[in-house]
C-alpha positions as CSV (number, residue, x, y, z in Angstrom):
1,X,0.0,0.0,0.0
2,X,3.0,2.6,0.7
3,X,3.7,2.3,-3.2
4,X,0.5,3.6,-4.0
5,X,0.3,6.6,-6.3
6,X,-0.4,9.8,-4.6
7,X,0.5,8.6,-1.5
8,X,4.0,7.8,0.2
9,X,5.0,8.7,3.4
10,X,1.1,9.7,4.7
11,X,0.1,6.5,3.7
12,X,-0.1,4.9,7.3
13,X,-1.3,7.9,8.7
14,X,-4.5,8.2,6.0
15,X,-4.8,4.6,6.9
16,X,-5.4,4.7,10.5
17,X,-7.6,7.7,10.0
18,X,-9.9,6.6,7.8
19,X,-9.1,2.9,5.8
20,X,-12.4,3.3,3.9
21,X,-10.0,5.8,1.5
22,X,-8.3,3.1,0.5
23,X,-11.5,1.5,-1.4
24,X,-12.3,5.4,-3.2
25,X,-8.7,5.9,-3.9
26,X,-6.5,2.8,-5.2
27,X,-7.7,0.5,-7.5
28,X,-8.6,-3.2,-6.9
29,X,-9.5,-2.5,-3.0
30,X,-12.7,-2.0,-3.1
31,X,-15.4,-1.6,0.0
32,X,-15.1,-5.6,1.1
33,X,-11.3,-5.3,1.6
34,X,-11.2,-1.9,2.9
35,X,-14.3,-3.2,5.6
36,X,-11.5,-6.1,6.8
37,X,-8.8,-3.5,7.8
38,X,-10.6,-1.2,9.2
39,X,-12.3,-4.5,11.9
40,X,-8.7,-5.6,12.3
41,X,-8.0,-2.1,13.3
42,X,-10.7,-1.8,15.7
43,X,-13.2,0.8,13.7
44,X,-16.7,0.9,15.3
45,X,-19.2,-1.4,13.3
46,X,-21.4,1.7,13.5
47,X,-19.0,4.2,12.8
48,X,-20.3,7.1,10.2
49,X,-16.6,6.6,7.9
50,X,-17.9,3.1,7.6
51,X,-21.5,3.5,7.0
52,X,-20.8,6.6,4.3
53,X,-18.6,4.3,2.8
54,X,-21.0,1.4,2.9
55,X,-23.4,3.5,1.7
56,X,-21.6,4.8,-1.3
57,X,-20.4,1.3,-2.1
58,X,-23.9,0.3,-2.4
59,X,-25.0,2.8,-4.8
60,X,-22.0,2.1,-7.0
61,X,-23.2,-1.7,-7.1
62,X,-26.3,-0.6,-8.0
63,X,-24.8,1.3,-11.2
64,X,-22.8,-1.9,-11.9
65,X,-26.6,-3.4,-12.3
66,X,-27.5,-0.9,-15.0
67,X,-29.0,1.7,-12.8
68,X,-27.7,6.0,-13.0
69,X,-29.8,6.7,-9.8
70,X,-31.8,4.2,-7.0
71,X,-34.9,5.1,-4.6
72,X,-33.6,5.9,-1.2
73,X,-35.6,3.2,0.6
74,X,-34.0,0.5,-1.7
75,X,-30.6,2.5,-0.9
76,X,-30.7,2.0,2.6
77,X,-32.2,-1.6,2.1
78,X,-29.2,-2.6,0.1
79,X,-26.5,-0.7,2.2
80,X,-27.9,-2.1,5.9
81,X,-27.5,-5.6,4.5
82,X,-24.2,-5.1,3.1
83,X,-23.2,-3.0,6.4
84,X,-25.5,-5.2,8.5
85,X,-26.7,-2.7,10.7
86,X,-30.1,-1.1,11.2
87,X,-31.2,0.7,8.1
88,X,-31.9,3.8,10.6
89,X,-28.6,4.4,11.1
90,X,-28.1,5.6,7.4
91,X,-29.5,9.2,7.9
92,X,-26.3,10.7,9.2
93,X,-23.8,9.2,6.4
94,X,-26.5,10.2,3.9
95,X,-26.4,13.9,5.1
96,X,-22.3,13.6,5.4
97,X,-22.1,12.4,1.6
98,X,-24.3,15.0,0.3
99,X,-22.8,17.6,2.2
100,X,-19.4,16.5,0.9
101,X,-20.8,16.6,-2.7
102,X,-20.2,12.8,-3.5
103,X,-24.1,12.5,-3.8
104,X,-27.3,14.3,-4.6
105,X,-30.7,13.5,-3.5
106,X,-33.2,14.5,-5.9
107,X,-36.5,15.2,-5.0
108,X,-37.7,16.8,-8.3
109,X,-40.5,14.2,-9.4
110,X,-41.9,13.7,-6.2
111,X,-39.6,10.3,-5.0
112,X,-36.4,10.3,-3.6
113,X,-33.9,9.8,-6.1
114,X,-30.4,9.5,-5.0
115,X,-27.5,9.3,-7.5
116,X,-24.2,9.3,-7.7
117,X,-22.8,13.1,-8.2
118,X,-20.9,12.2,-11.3
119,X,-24.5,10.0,-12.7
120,X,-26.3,13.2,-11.8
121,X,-24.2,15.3,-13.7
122,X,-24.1,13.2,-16.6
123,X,-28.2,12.5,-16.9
124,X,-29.1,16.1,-16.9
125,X,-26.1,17.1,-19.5
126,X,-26.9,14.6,-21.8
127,X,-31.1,15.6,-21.7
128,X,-30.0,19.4,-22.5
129,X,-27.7,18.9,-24.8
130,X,-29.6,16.9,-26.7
131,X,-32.3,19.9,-26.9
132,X,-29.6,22.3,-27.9
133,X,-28.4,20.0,-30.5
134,X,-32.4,19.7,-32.1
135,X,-32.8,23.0,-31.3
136,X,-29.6,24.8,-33.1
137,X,-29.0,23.0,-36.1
138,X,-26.8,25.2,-38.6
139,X,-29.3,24.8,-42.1
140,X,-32.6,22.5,-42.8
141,X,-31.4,21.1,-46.1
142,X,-33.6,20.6,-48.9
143,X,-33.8,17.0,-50.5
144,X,-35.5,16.4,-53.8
145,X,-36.1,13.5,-55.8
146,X,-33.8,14.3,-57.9
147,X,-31.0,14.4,-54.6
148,X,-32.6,10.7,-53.7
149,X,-31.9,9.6,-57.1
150,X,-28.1,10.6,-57.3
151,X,-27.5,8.9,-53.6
152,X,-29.1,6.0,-55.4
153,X,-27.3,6.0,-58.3
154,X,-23.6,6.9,-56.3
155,X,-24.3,4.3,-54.3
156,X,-25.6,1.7,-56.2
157,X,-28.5,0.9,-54.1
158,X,-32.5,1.3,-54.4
159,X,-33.5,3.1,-51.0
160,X,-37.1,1.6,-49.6
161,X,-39.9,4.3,-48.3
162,X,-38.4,4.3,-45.0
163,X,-35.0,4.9,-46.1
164,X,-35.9,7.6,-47.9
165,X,-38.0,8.8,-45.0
166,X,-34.9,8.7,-42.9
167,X,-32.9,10.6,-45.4
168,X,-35.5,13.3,-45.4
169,X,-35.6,13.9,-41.6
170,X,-32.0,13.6,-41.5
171,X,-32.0,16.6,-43.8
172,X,-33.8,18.2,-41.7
173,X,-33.3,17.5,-37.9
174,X,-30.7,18.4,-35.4
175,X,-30.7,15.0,-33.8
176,X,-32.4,11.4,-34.9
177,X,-32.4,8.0,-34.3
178,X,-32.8,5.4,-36.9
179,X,-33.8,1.9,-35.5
180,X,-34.8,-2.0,-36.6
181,X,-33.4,-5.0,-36.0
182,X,-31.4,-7.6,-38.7
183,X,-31.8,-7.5,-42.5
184,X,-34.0,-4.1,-42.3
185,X,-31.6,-2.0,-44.0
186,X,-30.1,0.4,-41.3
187,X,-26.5,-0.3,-43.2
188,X,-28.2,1.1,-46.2
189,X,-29.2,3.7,-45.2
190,X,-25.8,4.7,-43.0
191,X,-24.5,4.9,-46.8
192,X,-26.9,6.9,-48.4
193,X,-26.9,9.6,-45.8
194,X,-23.0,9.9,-45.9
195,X,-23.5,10.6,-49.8
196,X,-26.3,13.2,-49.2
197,X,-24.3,15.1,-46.9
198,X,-21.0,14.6,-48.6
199,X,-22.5,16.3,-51.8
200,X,-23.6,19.1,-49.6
201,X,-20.2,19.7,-48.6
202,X,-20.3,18.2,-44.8
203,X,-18.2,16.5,-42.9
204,X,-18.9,13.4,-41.5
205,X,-17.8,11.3,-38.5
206,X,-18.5,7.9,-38.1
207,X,-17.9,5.8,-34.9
208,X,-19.5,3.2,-32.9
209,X,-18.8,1.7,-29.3
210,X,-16.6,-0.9,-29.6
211,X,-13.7,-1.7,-31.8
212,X,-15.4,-4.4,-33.7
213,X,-18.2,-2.6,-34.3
214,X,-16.3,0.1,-35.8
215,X,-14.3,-2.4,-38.1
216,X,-17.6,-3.6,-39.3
217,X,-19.1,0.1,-39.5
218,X,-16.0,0.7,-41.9
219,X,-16.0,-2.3,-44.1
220,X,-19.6,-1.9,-44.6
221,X,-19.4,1.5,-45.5
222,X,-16.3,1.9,-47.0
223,X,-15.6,5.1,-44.8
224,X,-13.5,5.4,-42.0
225,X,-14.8,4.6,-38.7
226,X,-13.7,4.7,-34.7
227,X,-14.7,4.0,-31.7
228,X,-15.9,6.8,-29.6
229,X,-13.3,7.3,-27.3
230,X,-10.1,7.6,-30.5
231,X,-12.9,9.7,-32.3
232,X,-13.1,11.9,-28.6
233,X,-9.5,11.0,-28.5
234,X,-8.9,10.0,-25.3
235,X,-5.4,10.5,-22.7
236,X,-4.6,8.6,-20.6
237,X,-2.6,9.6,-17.1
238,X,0.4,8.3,-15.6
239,X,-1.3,8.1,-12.0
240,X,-4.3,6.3,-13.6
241,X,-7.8,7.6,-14.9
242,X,-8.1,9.3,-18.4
243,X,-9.6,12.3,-20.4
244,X,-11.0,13.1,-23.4
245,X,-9.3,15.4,-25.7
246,X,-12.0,16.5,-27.6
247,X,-15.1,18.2,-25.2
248,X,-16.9,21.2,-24.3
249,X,-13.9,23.3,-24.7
250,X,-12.2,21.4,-27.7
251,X,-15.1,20.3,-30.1
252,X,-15.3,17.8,-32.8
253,X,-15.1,20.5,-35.8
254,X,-17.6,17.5,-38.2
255,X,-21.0,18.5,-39.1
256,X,-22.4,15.4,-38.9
257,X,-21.7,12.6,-36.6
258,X,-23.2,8.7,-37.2
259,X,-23.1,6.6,-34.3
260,X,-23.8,3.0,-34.7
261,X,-25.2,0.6,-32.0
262,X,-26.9,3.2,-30.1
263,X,-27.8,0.7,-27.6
264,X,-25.0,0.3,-26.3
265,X,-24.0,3.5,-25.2
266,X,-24.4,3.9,-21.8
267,X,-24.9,7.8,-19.8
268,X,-21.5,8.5,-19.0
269,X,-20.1,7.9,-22.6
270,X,-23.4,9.5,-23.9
271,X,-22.4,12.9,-21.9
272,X,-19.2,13.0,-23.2
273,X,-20.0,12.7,-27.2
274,X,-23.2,15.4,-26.5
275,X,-20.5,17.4,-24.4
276,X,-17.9,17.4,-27.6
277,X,-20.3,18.0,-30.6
278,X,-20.4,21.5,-31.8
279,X,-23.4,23.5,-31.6
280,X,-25.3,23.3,-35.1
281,X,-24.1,20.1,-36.0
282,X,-26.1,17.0,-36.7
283,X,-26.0,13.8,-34.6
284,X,-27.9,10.6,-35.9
285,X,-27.6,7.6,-33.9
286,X,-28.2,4.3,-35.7
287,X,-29.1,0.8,-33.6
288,X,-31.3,-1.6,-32.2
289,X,-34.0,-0.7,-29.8
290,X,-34.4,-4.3,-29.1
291,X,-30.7,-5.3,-28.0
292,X,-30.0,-5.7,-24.4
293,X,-29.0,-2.2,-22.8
294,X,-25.7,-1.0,-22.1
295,X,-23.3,-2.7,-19.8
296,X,-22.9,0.6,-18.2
297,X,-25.4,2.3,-16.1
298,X,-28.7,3.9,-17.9
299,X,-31.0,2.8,-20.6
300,X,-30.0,6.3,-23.3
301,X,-31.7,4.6,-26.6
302,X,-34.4,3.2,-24.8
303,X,-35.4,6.6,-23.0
304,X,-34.9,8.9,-25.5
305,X,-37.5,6.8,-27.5
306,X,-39.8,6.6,-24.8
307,X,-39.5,10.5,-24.2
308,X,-41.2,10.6,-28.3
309,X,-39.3,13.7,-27.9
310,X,-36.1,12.8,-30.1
311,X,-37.5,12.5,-34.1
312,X,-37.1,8.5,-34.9
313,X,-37.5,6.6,-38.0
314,X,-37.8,2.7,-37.5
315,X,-36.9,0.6,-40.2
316,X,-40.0,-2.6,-40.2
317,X,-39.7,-3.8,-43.3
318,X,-37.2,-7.3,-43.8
319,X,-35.5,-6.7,-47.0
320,X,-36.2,-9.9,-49.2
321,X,-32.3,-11.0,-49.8
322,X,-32.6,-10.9,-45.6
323,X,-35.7,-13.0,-45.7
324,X,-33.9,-15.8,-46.9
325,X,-31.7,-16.1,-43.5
326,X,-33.8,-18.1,-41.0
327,X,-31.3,-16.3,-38.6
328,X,-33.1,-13.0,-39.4
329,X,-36.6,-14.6,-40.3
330,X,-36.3,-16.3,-36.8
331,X,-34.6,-12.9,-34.8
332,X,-38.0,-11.0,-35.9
333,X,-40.6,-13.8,-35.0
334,X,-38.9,-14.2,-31.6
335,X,-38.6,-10.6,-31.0
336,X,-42.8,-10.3,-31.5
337,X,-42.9,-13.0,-28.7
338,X,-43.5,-15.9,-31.7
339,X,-41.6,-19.4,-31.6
340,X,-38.9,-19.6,-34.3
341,X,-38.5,-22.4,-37.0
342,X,-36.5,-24.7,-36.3
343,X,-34.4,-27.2,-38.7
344,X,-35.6,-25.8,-42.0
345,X,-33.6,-27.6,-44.4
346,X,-30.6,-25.7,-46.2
347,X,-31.0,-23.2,-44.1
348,X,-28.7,-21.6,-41.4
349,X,-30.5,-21.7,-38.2
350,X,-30.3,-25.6,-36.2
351,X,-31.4,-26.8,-33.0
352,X,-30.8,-29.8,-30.9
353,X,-32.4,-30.8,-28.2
354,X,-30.5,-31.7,-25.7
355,X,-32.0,-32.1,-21.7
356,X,-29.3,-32.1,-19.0
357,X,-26.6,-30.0,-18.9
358,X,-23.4,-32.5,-19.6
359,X,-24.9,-33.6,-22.7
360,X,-25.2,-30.0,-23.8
361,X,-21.7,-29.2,-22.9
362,X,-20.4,-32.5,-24.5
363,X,-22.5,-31.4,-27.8
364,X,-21.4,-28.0,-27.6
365,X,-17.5,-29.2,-28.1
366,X,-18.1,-31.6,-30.5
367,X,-19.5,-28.8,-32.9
368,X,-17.1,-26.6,-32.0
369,X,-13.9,-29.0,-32.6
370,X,-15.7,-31.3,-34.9
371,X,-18.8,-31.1,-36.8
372,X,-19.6,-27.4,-37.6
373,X,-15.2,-26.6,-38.5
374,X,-16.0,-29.7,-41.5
375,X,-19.5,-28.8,-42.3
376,X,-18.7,-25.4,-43.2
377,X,-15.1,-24.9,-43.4
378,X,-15.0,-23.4,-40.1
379,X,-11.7,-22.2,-38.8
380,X,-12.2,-23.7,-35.3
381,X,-11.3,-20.6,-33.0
382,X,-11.7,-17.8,-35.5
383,X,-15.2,-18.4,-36.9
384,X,-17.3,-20.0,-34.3
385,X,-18.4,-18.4,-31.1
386,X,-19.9,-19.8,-28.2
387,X,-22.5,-17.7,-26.0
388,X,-24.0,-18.4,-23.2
389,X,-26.5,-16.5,-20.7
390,X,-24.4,-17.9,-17.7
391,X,-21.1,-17.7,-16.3
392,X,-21.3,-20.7,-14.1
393,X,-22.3,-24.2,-14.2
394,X,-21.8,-26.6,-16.8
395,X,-22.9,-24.7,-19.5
396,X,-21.6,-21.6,-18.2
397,X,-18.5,-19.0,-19.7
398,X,-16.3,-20.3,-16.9
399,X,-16.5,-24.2,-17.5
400,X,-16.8,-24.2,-21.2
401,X,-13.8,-22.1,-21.8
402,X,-11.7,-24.5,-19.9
403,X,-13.2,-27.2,-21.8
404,X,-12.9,-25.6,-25.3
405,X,-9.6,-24.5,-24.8
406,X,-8.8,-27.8,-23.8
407,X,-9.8,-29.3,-26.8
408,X,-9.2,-26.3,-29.8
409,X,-5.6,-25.2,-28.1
410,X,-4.0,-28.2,-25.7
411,X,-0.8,-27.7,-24.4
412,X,2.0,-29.0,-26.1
413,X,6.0,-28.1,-26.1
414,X,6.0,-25.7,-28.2
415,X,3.2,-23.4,-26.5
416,X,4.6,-21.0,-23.6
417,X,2.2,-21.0,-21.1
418,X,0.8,-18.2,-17.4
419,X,-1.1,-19.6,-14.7
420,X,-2.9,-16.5,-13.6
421,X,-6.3,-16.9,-11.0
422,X,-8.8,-19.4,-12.4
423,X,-7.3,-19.7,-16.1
424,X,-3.8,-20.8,-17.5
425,X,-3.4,-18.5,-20.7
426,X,-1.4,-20.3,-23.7
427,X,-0.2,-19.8,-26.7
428,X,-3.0,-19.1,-29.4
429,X,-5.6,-18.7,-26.6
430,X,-8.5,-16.1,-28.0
431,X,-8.9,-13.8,-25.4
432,X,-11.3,-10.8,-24.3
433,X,-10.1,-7.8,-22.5
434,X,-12.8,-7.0,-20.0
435,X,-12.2,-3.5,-18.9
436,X,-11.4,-0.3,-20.4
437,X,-7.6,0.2,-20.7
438,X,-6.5,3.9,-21.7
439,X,-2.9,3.7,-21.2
440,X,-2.8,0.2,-23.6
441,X,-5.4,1.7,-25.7
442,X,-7.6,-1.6,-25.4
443,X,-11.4,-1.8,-24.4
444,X,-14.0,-3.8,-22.2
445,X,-14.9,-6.0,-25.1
446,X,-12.2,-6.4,-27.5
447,X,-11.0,-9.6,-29.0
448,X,-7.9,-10.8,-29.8
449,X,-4.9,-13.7,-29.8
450,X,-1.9,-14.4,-27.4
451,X,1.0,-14.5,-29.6
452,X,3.4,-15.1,-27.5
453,X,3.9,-15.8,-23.7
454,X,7.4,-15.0,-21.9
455,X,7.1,-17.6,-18.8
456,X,10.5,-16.3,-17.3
457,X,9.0,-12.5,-17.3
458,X,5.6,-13.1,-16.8
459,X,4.5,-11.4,-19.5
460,X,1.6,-12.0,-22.4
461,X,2.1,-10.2,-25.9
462,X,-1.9,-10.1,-27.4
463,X,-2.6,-9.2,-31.1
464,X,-6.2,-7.3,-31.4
465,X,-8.0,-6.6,-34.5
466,X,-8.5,-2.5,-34.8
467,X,-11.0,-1.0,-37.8
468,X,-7.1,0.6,-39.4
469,X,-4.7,-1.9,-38.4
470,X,-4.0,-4.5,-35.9
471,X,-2.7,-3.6,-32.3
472,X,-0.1,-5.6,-30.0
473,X,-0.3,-5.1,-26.5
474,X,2.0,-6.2,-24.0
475,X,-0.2,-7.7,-20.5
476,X,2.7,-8.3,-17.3
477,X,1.0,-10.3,-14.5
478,X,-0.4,-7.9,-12.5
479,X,-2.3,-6.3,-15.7
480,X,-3.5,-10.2,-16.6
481,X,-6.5,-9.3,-14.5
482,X,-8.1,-7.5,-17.8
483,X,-8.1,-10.5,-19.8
484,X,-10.3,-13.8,-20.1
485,X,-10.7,-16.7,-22.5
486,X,-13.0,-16.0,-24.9
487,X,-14.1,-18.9,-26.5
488,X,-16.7,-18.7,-25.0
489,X,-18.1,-15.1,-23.9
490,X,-21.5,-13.8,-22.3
491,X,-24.5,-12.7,-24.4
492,X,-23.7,-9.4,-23.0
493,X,-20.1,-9.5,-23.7
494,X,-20.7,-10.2,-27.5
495,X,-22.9,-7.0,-28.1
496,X,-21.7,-5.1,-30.7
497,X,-20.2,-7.9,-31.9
498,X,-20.8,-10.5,-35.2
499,X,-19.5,-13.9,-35.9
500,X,-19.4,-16.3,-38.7
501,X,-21.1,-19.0,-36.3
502,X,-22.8,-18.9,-32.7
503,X,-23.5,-22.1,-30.8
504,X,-25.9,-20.9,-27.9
505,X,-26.9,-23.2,-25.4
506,X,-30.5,-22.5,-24.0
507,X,-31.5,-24.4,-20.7
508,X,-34.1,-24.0,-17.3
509,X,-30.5,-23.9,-15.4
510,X,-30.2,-20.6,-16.7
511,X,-34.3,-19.4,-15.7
512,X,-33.0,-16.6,-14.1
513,X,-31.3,-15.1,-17.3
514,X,-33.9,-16.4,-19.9
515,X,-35.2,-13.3,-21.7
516,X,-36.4,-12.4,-24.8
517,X,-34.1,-9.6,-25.4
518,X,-30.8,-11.7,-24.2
519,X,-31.5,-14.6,-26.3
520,X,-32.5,-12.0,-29.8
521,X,-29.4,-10.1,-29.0
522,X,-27.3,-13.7,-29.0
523,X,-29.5,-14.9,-32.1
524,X,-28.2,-11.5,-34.0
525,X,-24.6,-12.2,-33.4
526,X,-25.0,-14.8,-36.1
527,X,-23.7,-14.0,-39.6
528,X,-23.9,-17.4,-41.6
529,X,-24.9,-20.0,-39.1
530,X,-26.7,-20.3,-35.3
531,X,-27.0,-23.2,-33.8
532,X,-29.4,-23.8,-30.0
533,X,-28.4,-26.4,-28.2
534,X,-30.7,-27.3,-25.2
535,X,-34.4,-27.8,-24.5
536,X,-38.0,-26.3,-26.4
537,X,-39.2,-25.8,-22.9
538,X,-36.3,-23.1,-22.5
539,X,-36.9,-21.3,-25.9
540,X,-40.5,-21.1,-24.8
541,X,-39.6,-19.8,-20.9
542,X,-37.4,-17.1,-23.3
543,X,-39.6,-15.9,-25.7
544,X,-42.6,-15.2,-23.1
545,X,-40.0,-13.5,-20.7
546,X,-40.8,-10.2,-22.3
547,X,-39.9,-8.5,-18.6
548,X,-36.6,-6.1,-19.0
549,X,-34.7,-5.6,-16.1
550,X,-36.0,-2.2,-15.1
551,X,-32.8,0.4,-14.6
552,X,-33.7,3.3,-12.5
553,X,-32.9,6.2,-14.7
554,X,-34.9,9.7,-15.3
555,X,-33.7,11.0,-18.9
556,X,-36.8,11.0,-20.3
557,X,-38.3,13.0,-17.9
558,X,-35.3,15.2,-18.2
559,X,-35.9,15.1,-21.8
560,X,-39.6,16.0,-21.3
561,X,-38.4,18.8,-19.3
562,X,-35.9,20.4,-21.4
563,X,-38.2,20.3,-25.0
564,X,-41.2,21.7,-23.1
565,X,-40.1,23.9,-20.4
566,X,-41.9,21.7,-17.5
567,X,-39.9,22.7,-14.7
């Protein structure tokens, strides 16, 4: 602890005053740890340095879950559990966090709402902004026919009545969102309103969240594309944390910005693209209302469609080349709560029915090592995906990636190899990083391979896949925390995401996570070929499970409030 950054010689002394700094201020102690030293050094179960940092602790779990704000009730429930103590007790360190600015309580709709200060911040920016943004836009731009014709022609594409719809309020609007789900034609019409505006003399950014989903933005489009934080271009500090280059002081100087997968922006990121766009320009956000919501806390497409403040175009109509893809067919019929086809013949969408978990995890490997790499000409680790609503059990991330690597990259001489918590990493492994990285310039999310493995130095070298070029990045063991196998992910870790084949397995030992929206998100991964492995009885739990997750979060009330003045 002495060799923490910003610390030193106080160290000791900051520690016996108040251990609960340790959990705010160094990285990988969080409240549990902190809680430990500060019992071996005697602190007062009751104390109000524990309970306001119980307290706080509670509230950032409760981000971690999705949520930018929670009830105060459900506050205190969740923090006198976690603190054990009488929920009564939580007055004072409330009053002592909001008087030292860390919180707010809001009492502006009537409730209790207590957030974050940083969550607070970010919720009503991003509502305002996106006012001023509809509200300031530089020039309404006339479209003709005669314009829809030559982004036709340029493009060599024939735009359907939504499209064009889309490319008319685009024209016009300060801010829109285009949605639909697979095969609908958002792709389509991403290129035909980069040739409008690039005939009108604008210039365009595109970017989506993730680095994968900006390759697939760019090699779709033909245009370059970024992830949000290069196009914001991000620093990162020698004492940890980061900033963006590009905000409120330094804005993006393009006219128009296109942001692809929407949904999976979550507030924080949303407040810092609003904060960085200049006044005037355009913003049109492109994704799929339908997806699961961010990792990150808030629910930003889903409330600014509910507000019906933010002008929207949704693309229904299943193009008929699309129609031919039982993946996409299938992705639609379970997304209106109807069962999917299963096993039509020369098609790519297969299920077999498997009932207890071991025989699911013993089919599961033998597609992936065997049968699907020969039916298709597969590569074995770089084409097929597995996802899976669970990370334990037989059939969860955990297990199966032991198992998978097992059998798709064994140990041998040749392959270097780090024992590091739960996993050994090896030579060839496809990993994930799993949280944002500034310094190494990789991101919760990304994919990649371990090229090589120094055993004597502890150290991994890890080849990801960029939209411009590929990256290496050097992992020594203390950073080996960030990655995990990755042959087999979460649903929610594959958003944003596409691969040549999923295998998903779908059983009632995952009840608790069988939702409509996770199992359409997994389905929608699939490019050529999907394949459920599991029981009907847990497609059918799925597909009624229609019940989101609700996330506490108020931006389309703020929303409402900034477009029509209700104060």
């Amino acid at each position: 602890f002495a060799a923490s950054p910003g610390y030193g010689d106080e160290s000791i002394e900051i520690l016996s005053q108040n251990p609960f700094r340790l959990a705010d201020e160094v990285y990988g102690i969080g409240f549990k740890t902190a809680d430990k030293i500060a019992r071996k050094m005697g602190m007062k179960y009751d104390s109000l340095e524990r309970l306001s940092a119980g307290l706080k602790f509670a509230l950032q779990e409760s981000a971690n879950e999705g949520h930018v704000y929670m009830p105060k009730d459900q506050l205190f429930n969740n923090a006198a559990k976690l603190l054990e103590v009488d929920k009564g007790l939580l007055d004072q360190p409330l009053a002592a966090l909001l008087e030292k600015g860390d919180v707010i309580l809001d009492t502006s709709w009537g409730k209790e709402d207590v957030y974050l200060a940083a969550f607070f911040v970010c919720e009503e920016s991003v509502a305002r902004q996106l006012f001023l943004l509809s509200s300031m836009v530089e020039k309404s731009l006339d479209i003709t026919s005669q314009d829809m014709d030559r982004v036709e022609k340029n493009c060599g594409i024939k735009m359907a009545k939504k499209q064009r719809q889309a490319l008319k309020m685009a024209a016009k609007e300060g801010v829109l969102i285009i949605t639909g789900g697979p095969g609908t034609g958002k792709t389509t019409a991403i290129k035909s309103l980069i040739e409008f505006f690039k005939q009108h003399k604008l210039s365009i950014a595109l970017a989506a969240p993730t680095g994968r989903a900006a390759k697939r933005m760019n090699e779709a489009t033909g245009q370059d594309a970024k992830t949000i934080h290069r196009l914001l271009e991000y620093k990162a500090y020698e004492e940890g944390g980061m900033a963006f280059g590009k905000n409120q002081d330094h804005m993006l100087e393009h006219d128009v910005i296109i942001i692809d997968e929407i949904s999976m922006v979550d507030i924080v990121l949303m407040y810092h693209l609003l904060s960085a766009i200049k006044p005037g320009a355009r913003l049109i956000m492109v994704g799929d209302a339908d997806q699961l919501p961010s990792v990150g806390p808030g629910s930003v497409l889903r409330d600014m469609i509910k507000s019906e403040l933010i002008p929207i175009v949704v693309l229904d109509e299943v193009f008929r080349q699309a129609k031919e893809s039982m993946i996409v067919v299938n992705a639609h019929r379970i997304n209106r709560g109807l069962y999917p086809y299963l096993n039509v013949k020369d098609k790519d969408f297969y299920f077999e029915q498997k009932l207890e978990p071991k025989e699911i995890e013993n089919d599961i490997l033998e597609l992936a090592s065997k049968r699907l790499p020969s039916y298709g000409n597969f590569d074995a680790i770089e084409d097929i995906q597995v996802l899976t609503p669970m990370k334990k059990g037989a059939v969860g991330v955990f297990n199966l990636n032991k198992k998978l690597q097992g059998i798709l990259n064994p140990p041998s001489p040749d392959k270097s190899e780090l024992k590091h918590r739960f996993y050994t990493f090896r030579k060839g492994d496809k990993v994930m990083q799993v949280k944002n990285n500034y310094d190494k310039e990789v991101f919760n999310g990304d994919l990649g391979r371990i090229i090589e493995i120094d055993e004597d130095e502890g150290q991994v070298l890890v080849s990801f896949a960029e939209p411009d070029k590929d990256i290496e990045v050097m992992y020594e063991l203390q950073d080996m925390d960030e990655l995990n196998l990755a042959y087999a992910l979460s649903v929610h870790k594959s958003q944003g995401s596409e691969f040549p084949v999923v295998i998903l397995p779908i059983t009632t030992q995952h009840y608790i996570m069988l939702q409509r929206n996770l199992i359409y998100t997994a389905i929608t991964r699939a490019k050529k070929l999907l394949v459920m492995v599991g029981t009907k009885q847990a497609i059918r739990i799925a597909i009624r499970n229609n019940q989101a997750h609700i996330r506490y979060s108020r931006l389309d009330e703020r929303i409402a409030q900034e477009f029509e003045g209700i104060i």
